[in-house]
C-alpha positions as CSV (number, residue, x, y, z in Angstrom):
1,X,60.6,1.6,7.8
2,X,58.7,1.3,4.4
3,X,54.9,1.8,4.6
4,X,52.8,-0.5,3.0
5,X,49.6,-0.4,1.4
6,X,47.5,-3.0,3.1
7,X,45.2,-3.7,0.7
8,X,48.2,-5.1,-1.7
9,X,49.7,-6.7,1.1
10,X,46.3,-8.8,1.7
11,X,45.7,-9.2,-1.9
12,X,48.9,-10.4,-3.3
13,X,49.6,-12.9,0.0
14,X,46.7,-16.0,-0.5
15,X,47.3,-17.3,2.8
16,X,48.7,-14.6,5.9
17,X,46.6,-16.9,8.3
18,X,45.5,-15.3,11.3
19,X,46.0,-11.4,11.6
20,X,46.1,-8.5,14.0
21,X,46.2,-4.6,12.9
22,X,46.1,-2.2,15.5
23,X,46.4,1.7,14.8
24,X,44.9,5.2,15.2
25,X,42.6,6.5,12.8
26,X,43.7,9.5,10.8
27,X,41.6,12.2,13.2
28,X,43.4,11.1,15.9
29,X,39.9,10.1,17.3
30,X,40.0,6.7,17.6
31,X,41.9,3.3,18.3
32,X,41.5,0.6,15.4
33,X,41.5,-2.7,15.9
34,X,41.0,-6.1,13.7
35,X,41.7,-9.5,13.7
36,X,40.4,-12.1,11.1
37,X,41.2,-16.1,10.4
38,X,41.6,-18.3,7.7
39,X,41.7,-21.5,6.8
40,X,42.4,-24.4,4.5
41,X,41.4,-27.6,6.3
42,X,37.5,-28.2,6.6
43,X,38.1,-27.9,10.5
44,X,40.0,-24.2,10.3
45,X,36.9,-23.4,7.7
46,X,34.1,-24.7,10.2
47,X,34.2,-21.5,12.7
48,X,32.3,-18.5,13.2
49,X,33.4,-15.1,15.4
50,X,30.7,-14.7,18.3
51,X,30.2,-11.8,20.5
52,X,29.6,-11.8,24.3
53,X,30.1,-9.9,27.7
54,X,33.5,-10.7,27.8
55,X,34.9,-10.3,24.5
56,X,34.7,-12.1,21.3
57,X,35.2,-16.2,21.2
58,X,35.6,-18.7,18.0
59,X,32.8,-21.0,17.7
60,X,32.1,-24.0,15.2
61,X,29.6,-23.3,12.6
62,X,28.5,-26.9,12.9
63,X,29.6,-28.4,15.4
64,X,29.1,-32.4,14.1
65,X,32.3,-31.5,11.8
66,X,34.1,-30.4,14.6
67,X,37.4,-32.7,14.4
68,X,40.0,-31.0,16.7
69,X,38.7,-28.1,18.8
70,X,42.3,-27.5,20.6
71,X,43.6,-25.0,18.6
72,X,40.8,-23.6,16.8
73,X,38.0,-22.8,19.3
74,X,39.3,-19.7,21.8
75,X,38.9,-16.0,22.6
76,X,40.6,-13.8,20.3
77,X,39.3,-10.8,22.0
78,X,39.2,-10.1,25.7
79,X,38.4,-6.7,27.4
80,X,40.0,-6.3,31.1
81,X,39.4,-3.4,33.7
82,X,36.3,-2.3,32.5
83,X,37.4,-1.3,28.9
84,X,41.2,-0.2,30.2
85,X,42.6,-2.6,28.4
86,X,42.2,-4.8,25.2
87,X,43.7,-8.2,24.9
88,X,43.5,-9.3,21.0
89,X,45.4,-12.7,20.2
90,X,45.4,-16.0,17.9
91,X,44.7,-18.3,20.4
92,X,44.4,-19.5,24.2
93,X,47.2,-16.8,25.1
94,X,44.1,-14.5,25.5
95,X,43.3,-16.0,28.5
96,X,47.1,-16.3,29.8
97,X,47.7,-12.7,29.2
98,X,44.2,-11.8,31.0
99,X,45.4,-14.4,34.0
100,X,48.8,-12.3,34.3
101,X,47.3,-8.8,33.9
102,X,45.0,-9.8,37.1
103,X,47.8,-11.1,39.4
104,X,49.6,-7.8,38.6
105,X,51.9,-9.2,35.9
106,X,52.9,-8.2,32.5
107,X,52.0,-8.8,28.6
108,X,55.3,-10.0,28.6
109,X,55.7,-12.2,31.7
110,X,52.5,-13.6,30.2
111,X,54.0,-14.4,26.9
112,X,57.4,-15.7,28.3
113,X,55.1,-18.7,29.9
114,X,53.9,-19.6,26.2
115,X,55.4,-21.2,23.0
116,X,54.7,-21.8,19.2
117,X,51.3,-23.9,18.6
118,X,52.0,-27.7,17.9
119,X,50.7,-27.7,15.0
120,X,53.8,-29.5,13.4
121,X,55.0,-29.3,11.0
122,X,53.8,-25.7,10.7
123,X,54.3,-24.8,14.4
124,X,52.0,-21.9,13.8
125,X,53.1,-18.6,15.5
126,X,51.2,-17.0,18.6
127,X,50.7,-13.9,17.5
128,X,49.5,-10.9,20.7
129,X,48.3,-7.4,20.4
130,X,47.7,-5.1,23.8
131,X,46.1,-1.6,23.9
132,X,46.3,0.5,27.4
133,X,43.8,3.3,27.0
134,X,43.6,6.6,29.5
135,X,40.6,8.2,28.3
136,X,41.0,11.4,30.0
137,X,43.9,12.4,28.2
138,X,42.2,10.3,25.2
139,X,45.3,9.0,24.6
140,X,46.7,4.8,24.1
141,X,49.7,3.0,23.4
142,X,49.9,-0.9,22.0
143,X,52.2,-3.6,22.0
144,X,52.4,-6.6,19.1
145,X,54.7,-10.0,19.9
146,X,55.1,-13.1,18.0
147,X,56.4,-16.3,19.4
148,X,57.5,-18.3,16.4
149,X,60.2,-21.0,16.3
150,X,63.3,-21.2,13.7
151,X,63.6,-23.3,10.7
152,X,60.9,-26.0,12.4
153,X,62.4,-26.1,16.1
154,X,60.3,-26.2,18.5
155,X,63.5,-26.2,20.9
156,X,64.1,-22.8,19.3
157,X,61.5,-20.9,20.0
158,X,61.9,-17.2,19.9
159,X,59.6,-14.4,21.3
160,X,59.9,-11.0,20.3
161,X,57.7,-7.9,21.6
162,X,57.3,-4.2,19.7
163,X,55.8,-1.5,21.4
164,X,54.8,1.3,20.0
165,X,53.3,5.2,20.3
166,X,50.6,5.9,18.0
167,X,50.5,7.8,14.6
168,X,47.3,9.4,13.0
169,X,46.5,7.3,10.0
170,X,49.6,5.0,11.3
171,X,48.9,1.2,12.6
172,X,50.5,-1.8,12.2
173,X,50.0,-5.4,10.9
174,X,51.8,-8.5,12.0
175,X,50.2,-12.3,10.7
176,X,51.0,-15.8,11.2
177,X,52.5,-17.0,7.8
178,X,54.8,-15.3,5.2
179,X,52.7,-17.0,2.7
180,X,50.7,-19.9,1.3
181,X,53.1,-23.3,1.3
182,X,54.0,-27.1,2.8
183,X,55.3,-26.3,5.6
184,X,53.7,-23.1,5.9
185,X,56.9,-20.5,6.5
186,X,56.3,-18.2,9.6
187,X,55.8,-14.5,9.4
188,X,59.4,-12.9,9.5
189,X,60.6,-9.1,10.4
190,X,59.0,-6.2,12.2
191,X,54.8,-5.9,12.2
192,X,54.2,-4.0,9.0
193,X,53.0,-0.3,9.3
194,X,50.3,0.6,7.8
195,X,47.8,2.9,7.0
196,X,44.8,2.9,9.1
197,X,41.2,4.2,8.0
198,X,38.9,6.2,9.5
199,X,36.1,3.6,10.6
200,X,35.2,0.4,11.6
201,X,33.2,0.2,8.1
202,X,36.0,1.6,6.1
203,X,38.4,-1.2,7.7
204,X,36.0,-4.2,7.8
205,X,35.1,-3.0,3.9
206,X,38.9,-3.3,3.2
207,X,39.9,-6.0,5.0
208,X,36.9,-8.1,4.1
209,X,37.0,-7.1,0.7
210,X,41.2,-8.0,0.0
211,X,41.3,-11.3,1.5
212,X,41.7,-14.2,-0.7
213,X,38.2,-15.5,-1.2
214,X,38.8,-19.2,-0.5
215,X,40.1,-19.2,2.2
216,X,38.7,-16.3,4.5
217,X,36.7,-17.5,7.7
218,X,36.6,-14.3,9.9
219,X,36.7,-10.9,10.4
220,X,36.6,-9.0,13.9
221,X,37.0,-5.0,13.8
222,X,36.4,-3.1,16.6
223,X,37.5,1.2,16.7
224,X,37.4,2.8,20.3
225,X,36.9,6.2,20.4
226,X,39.7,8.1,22.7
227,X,37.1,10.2,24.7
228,X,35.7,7.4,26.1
229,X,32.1,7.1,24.1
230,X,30.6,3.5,22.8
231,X,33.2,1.2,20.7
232,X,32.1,0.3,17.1
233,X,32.3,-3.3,16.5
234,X,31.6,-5.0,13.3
235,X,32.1,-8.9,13.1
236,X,31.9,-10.9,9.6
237,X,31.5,-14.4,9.2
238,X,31.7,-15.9,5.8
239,X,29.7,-18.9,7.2
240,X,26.8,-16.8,8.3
């Protein structure tokens, strides 16, 4: 598979839509993480990422322009087992793959349950990310699915799951949309790899930084150091 440089990819692409990237830094030291949105209605615009004790939810920046909450207010980030395991998603599937997790279940028997947003005619993807950490071997392992239907078929939806053992420097990148358009095509293929910085900073700075300017809402980056010491997070809001 052909590396890409993830800068270009975010640079030359003015609408991915929502995006995960999960990785290992280059030391070896550390799980990467981020997520961001974007938006070109006034309602995908109006958001903000917020912090609490769970995880990390959406949250409208004001909330009398809130038109449609359903598929724009959620938790992209959810931590379960006390830091075991990170949940990281584009939408309510968070909560489905949490459910499943705590009656013993799968990320996939989670996902099977769940189909494209209906968001017609753009049935936007559901995009998943999980991380499993053991922290005394200061080792992890992630998974990436998208659940996407063909050609604008609901009926045919599709759910495909990669899992993968990490790479220094290595992560991988998988969005919502191929690109900017009416109807807005789904993402298509494998998650891209990547390489993966060092830091939180170095990632939010690039991230931030390449994504088309109009219509970036959000940024969520998060790197876990594998010998179990504090998480860096680092959450951008263009509305703030």
């Amino acid at each position: 598979m052909a590396r890409y440089d993830l800068e270009k990819l975010l640079k030359e692409n003015s609408y991915p839509g929502r995006g995960i990237i999960i990785g290992k830094t280059p030391s070896g030291r550390s799980a990467m993480i981020a997520y961001f949105i974007m938006g070109r209605s006034e309602n995908s615009r109006n958001r903000v990422f917020e912090r609490y004790e769970a995880g990390m939810r959406t949250k409208a920046f004001d909330e009398s322009k809130v038109t449609d909450p359903s598929l724009i207010i959620y938790n992209p980030y959810l931590t379960f087992r006390l830091g075991l395991i990170d949940i990281v998603t584009n939408g309510d599937q968070t909560n489905t793959i949490y459910d499943y997790l705590a009656d013993g279940s799968t990320f996939e028997e989670a996902l099977l349950t769940r189909e494209p947003e209906p968001d017609e005619p753009n049935f936007t993807p559901r995009i998943s990310g999980i991380l499993y950490y053991s922290f005394r071997r200061e080792q992890f392992n992630y998974k990436l699915s998208i659940i996407k239907c063909l050609a604008g078929r609901p009926e045919a939806t599709r759910r495909f799951f990669f899992n993968y053992v990490p790479e220094n420097g290595i992560g991988h990148f998988i969005h919502t949309y191929k690109c900017d358009g009416r109807p807005i095509p789904s993402f298509e293929g494998e998650p891209e790899e990547i390489a993966i910085p060092e830091t939180a900073e170095e990632m939010a700075d690039l991230c931030w930084n390449s994504l088309n300017e109009d219509n970036k809402v959000s940024l969520f980056v998060r790197e876990v150091p594998l010998d179990g010491s504090d998480p860096t997070e680092i959450i951008i809001n263009k509305n703030e």
